[in-house]
N, CA, C, O and CB atoms as a CASP TS submission, in Angstrom:
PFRMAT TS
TARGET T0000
AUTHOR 0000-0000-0000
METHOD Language model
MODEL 1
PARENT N/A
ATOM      1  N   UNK     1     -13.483 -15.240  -5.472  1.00  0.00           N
ATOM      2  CA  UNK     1     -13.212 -13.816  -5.372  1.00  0.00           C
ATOM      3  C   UNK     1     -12.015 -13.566  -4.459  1.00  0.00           C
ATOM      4  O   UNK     1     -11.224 -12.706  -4.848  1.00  0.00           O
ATOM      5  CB  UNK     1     -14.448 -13.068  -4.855  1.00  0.00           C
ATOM      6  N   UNK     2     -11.744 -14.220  -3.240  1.00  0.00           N
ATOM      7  CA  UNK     2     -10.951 -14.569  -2.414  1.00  0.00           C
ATOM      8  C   UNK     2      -9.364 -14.331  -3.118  1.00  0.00           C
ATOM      9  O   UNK     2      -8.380 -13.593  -3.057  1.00  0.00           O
ATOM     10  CB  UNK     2     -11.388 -15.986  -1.997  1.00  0.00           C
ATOM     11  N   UNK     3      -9.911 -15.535  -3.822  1.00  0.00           N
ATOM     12  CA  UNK     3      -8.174 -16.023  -4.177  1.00  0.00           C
ATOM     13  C   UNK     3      -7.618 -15.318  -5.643  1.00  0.00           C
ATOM     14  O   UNK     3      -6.446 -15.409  -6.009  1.00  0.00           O
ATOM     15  CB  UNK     3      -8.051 -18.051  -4.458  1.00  0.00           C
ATOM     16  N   UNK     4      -8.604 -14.653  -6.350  1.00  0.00           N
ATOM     17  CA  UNK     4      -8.187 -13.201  -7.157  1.00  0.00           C
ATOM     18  C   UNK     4      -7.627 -12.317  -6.795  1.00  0.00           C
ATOM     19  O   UNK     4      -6.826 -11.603  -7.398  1.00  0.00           O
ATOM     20  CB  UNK     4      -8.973 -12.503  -7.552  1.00  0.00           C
ATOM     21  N   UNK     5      -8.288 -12.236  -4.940  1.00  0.00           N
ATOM     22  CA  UNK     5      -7.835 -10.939  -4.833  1.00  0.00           C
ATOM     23  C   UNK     5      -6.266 -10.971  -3.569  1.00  0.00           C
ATOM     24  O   UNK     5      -5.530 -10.081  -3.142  1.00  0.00           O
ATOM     25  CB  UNK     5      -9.384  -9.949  -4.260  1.00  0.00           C
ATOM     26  N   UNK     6      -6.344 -12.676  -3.318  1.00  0.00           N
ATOM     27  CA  UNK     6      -5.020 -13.287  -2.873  1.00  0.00           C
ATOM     28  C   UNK     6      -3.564 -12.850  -3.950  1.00  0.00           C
ATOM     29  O   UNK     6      -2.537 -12.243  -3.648  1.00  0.00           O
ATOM     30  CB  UNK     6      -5.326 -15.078  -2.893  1.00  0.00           C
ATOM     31  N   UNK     7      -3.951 -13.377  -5.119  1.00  0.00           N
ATOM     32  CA  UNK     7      -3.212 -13.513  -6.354  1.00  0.00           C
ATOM     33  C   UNK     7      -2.664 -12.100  -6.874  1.00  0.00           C
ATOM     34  O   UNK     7      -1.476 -11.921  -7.142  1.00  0.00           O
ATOM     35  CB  UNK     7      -4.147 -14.182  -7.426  1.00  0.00           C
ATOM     36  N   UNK     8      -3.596 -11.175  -6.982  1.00  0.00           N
ATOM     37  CA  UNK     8      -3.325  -9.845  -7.400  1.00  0.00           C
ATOM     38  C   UNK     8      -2.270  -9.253  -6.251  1.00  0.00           C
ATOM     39  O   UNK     8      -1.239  -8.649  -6.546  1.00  0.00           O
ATOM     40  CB  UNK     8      -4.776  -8.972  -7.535  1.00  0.00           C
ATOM     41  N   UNK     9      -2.634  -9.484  -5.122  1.00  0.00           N
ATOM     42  CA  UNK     9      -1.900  -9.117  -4.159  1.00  0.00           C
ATOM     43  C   UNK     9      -0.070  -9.729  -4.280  1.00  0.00           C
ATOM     44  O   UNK     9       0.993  -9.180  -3.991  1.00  0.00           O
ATOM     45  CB  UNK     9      -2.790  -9.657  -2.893  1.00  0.00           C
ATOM     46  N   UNK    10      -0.329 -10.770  -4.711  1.00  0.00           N
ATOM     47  CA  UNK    10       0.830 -11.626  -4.867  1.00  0.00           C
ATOM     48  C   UNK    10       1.885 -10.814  -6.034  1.00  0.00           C
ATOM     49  O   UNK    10       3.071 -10.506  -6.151  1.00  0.00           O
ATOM     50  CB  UNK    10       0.262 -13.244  -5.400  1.00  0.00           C
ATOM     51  N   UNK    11       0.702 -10.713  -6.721  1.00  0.00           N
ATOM     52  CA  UNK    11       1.986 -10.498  -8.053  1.00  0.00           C
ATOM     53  C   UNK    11       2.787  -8.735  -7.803  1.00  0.00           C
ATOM     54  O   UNK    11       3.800  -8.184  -8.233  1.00  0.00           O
ATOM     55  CB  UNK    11       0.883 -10.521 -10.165  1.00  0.00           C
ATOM     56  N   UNK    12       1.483  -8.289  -6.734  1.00  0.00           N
ATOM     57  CA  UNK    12       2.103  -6.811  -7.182  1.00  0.00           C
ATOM     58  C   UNK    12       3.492  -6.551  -5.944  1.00  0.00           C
ATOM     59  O   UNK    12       4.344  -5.672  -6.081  1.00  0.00           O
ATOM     60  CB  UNK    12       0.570  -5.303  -7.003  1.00  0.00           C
ATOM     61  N   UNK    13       3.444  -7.441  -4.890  1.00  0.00           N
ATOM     62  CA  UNK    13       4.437  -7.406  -3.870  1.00  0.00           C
ATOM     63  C   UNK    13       5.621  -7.864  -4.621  1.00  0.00           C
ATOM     64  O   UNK    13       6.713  -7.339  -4.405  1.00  0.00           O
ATOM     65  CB  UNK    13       4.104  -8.276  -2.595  1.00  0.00           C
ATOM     66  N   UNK    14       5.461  -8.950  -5.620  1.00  0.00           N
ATOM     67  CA  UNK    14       6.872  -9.679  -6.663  1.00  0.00           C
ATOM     68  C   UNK    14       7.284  -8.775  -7.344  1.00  0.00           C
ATOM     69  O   UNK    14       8.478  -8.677  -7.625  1.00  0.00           O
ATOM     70  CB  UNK    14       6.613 -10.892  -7.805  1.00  0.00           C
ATOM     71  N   UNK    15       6.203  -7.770  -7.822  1.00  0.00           N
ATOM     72  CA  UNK    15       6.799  -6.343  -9.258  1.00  0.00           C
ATOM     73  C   UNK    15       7.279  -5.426  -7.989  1.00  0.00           C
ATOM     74  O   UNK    15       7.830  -4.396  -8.379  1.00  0.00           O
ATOM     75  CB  UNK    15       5.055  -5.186 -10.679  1.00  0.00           C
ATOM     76  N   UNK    16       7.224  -5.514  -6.959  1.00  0.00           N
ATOM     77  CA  UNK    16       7.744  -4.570  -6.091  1.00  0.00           C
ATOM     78  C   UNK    16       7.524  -3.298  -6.894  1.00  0.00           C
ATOM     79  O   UNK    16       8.598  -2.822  -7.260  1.00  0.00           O
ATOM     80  CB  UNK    16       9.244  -4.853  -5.671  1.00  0.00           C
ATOM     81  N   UNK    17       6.532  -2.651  -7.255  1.00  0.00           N
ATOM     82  CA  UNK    17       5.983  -1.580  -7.873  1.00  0.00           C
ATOM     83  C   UNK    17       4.703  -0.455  -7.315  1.00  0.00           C
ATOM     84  O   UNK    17       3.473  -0.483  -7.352  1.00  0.00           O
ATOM     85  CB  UNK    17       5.608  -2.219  -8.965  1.00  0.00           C
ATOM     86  N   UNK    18       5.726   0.504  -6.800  1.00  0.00           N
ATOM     87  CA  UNK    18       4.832   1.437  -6.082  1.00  0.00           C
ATOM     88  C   UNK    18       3.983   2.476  -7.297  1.00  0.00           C
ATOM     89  O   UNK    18       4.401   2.434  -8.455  1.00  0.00           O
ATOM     90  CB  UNK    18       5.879   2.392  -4.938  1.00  0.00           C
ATOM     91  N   UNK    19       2.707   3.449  -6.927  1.00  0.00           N
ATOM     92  CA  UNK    19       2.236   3.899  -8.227  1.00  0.00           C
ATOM     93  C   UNK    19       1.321   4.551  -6.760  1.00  0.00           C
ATOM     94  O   UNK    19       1.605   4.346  -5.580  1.00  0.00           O
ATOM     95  CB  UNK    19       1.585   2.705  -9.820  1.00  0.00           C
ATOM     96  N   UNK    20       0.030   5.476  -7.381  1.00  0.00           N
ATOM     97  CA  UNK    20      -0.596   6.427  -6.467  1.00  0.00           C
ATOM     98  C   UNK    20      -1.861   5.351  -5.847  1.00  0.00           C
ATOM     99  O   UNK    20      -2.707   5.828  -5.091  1.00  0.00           O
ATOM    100  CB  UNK    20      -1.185   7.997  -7.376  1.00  0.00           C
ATOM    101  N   UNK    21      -1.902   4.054  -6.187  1.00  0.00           N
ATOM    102  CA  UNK    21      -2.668   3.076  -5.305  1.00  0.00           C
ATOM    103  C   UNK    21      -2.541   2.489  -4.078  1.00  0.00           C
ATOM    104  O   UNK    21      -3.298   2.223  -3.144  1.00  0.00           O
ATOM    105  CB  UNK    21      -2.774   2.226  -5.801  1.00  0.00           C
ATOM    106  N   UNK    22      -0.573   2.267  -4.505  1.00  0.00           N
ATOM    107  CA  UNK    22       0.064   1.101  -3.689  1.00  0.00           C
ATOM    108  C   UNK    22       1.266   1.834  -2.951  1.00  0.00           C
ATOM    109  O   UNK    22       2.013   2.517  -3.652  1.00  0.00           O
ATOM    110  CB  UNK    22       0.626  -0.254  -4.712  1.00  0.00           C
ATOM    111  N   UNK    23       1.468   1.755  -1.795  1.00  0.00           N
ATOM    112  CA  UNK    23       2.752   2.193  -0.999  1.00  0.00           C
ATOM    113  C   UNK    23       3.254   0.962  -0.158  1.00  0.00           C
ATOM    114  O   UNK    23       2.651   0.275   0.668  1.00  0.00           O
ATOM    115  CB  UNK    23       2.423   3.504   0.049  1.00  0.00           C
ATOM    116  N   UNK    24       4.562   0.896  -0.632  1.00  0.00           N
ATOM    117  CA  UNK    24       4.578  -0.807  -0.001  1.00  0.00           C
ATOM    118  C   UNK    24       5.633  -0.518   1.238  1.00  0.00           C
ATOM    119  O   UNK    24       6.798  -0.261   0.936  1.00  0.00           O
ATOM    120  CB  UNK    24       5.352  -2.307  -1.362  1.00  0.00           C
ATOM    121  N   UNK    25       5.282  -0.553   2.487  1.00  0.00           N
ATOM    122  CA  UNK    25       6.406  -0.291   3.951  1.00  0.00           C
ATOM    123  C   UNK    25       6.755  -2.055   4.243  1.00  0.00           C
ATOM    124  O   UNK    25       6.283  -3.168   4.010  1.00  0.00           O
ATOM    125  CB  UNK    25       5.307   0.704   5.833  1.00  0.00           C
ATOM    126  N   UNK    26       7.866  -1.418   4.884  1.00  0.00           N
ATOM    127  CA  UNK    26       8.516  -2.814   5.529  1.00  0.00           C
ATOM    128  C   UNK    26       8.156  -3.249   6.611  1.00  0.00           C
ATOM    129  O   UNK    26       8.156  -4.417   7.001  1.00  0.00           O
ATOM    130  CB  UNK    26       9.795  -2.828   5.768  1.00  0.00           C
ATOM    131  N   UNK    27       7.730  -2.009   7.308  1.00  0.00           N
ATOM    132  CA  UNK    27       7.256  -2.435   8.889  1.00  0.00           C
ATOM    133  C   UNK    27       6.022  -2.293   8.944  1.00  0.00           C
ATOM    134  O   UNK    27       5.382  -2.309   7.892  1.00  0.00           O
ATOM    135  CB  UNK    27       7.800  -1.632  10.102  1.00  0.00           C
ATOM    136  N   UNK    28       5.440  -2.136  10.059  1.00  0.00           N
ATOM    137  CA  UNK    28       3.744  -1.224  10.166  1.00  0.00           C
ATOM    138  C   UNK    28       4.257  -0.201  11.071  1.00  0.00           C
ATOM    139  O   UNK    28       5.301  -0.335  11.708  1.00  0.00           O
ATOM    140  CB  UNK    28       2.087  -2.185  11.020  1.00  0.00           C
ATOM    141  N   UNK    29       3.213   1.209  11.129  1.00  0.00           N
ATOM    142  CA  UNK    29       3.625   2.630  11.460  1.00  0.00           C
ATOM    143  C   UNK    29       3.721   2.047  12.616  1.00  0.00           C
ATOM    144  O   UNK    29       3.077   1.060  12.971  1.00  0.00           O
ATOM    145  CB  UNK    29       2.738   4.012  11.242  1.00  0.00           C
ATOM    146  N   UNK    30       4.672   2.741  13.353  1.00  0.00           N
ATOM    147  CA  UNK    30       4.565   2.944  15.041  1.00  0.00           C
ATOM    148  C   UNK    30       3.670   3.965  15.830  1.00  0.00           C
ATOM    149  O   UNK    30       3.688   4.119  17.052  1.00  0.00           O
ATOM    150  CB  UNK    30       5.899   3.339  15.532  1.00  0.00           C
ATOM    151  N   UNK    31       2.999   4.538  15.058  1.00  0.00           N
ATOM    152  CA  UNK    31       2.056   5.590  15.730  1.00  0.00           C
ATOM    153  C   UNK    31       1.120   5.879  14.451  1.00  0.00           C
ATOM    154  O   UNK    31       1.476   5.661  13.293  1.00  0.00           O
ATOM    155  CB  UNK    31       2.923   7.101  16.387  1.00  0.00           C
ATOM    156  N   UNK    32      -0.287   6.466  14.881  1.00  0.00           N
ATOM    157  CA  UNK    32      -0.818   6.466  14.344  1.00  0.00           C
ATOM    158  C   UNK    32      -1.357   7.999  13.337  1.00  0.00           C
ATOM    159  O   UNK    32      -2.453   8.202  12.814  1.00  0.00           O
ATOM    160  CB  UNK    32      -1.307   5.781  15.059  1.00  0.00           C
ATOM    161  N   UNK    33       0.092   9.029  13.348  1.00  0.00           N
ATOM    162  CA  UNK    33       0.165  10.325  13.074  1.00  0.00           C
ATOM    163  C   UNK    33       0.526   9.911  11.698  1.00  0.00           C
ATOM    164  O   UNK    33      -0.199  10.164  10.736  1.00  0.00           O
ATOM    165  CB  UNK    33       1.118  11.285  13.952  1.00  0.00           C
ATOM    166  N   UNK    34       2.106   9.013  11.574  1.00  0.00           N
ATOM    167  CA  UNK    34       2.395   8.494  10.648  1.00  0.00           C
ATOM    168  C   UNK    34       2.042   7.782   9.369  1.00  0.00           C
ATOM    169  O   UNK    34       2.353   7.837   8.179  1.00  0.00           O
ATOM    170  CB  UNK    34       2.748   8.179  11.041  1.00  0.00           C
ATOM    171  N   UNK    35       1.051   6.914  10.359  1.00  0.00           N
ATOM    172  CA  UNK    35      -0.550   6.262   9.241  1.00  0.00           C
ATOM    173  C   UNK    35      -1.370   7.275   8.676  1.00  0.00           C
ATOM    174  O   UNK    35      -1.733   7.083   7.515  1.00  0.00           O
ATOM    175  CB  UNK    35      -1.891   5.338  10.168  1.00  0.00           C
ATOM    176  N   UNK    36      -1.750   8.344   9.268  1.00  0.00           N
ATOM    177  CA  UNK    36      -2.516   9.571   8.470  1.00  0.00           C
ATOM    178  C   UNK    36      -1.663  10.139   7.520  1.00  0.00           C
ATOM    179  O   UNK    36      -1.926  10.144   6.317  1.00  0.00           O
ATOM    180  CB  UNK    36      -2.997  10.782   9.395  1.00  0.00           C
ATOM    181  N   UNK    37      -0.560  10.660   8.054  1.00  0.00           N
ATOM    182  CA  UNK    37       0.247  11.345   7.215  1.00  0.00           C
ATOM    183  C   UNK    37       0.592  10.955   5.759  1.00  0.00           C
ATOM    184  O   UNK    37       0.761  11.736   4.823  1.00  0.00           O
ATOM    185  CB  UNK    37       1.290  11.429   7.846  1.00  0.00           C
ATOM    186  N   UNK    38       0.682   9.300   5.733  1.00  0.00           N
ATOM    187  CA  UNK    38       1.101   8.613   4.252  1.00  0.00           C
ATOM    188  C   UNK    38      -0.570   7.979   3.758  1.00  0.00           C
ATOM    189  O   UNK    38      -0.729   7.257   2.773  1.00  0.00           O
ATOM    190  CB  UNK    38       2.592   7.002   4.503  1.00  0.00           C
ATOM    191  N   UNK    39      -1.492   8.352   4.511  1.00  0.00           N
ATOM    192  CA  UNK    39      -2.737   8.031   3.855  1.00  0.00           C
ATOM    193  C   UNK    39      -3.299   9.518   3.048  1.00  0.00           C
ATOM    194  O   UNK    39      -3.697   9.816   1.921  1.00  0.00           O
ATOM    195  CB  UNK    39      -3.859   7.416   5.103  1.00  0.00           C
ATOM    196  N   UNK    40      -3.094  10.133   4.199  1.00  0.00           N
ATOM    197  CA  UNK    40      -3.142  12.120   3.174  1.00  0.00           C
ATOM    198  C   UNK    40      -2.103  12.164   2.004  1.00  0.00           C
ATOM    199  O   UNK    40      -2.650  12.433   0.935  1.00  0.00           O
ATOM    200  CB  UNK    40      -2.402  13.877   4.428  1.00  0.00           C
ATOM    201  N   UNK    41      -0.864  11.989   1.928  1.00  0.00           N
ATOM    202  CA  UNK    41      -0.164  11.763   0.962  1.00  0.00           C
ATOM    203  C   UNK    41      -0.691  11.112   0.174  1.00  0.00           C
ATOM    204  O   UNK    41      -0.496  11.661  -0.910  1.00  0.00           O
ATOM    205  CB  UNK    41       0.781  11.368   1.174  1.00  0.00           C
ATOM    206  N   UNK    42      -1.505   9.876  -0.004  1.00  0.00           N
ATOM    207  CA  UNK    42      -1.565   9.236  -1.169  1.00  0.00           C
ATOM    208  C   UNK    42      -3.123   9.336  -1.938  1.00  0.00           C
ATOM    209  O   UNK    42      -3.512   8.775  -2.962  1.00  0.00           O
ATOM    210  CB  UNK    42      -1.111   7.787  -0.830  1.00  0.00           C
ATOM    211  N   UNK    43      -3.935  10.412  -0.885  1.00  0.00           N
ATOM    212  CA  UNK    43      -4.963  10.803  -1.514  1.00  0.00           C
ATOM    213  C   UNK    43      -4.809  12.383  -1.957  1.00  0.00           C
ATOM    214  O   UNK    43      -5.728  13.095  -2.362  1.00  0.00           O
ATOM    215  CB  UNK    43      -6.109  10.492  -0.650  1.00  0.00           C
ATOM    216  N   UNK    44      -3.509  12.743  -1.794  1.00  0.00           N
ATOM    217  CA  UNK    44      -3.341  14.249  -2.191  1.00  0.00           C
ATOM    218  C   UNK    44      -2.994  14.018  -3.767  1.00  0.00           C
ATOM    219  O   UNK    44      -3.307  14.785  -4.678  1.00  0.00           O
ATOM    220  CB  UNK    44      -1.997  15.155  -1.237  1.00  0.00           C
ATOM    221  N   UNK    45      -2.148  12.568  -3.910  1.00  0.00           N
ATOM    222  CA  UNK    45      -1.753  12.969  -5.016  1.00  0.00           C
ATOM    223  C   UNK    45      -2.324  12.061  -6.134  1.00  0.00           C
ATOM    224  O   UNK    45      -1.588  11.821  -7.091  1.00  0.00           O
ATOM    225  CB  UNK    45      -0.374  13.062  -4.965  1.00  0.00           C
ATOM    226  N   UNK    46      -3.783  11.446  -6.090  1.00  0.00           N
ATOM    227  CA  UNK    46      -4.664  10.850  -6.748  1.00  0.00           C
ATOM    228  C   UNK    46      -5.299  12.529  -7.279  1.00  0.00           C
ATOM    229  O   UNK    46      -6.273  12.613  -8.027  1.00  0.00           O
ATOM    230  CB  UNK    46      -5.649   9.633  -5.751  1.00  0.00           C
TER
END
């Protein structure tokens, strides 16, 4: 189950393909206003 969910992970960072599941950042937030803000964003628009 592990390494399915290793693999899935793999392929979708290679399609570099964002969609209303996946938001892919380069860094991690520097504060934690920022982390809410793009977690409300991505359940606003599910």
């Amino acid at each position: 189950m592990e390494e399915e969910l290793l693999s899935k992970i793999k392929v979708l960072i290679e399609i570099q393909r964002e969609d209303e599941w996946w938001d892919f950042k380069q860094e991690h937030h520097h504060d934690k206003a920022a982390l809410v803000h793009d977690i409300v964003c991505m359940a606003v628009s599910v």
